[in-house]
N, C-alpha and C positions, 0 to 999 in steps of 0.2 A: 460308889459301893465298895466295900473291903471286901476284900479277898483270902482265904483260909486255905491254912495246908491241911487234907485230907489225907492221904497218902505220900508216904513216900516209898521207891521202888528203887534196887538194887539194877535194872535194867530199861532203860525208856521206853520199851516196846510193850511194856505191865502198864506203864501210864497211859500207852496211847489205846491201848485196848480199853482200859476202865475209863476215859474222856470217850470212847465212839461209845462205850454204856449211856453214860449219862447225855450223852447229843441227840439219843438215841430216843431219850427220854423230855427231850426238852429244856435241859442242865446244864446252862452256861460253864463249861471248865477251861484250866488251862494247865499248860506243865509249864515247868520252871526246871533248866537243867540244874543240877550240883554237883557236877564233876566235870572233869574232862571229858571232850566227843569219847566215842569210841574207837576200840582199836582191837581187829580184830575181830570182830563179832564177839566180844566182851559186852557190848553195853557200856550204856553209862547210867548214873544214879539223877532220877529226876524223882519230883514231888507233882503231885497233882493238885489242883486250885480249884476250889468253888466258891462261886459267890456265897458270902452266908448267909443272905436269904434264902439260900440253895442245903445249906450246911445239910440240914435232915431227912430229906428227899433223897440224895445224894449218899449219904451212910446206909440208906436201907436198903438203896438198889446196891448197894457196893459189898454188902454183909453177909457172911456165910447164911446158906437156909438153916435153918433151925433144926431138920432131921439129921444132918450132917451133926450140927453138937450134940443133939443128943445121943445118938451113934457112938459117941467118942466117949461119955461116961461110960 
């Protein structure tokens, strides 16, 4: 089964939060670092992975509520 980038995050700790969402849910994920470890309590930039059987399950749990957008108009 292929694997898709969902997200990518500026800090690994946003990826592993949004992977215990979706585990949470039954959403096989996984992160991929892209950068150096960290240093510092900087962080590093990782992507988050789902199956793409998974792909749209996985977007709607991960997606702003919709009161929030429209708030924002």
């Amino acid at each position: 089964m292929s694997w898709i980038t969902l997200r990518t995050t500026a800090m690994r700790w946003e990826a592993e939060l949004m992977e215990q969402v979706l585990a949470a849910h039954g959403i096989p994920a996984r992160i991929v670092d892209l950068g150096l470890t960290s240093y510092m309590g900087m962080g590093s930039p990782a992507a988050l992975q789902v199956q793409s059987a998974h792909q749209w399950a996985a977007r709607l749990l991960l997606s702003p509520i919709e009161e929030e957008l429209e708030s924002a108009d």
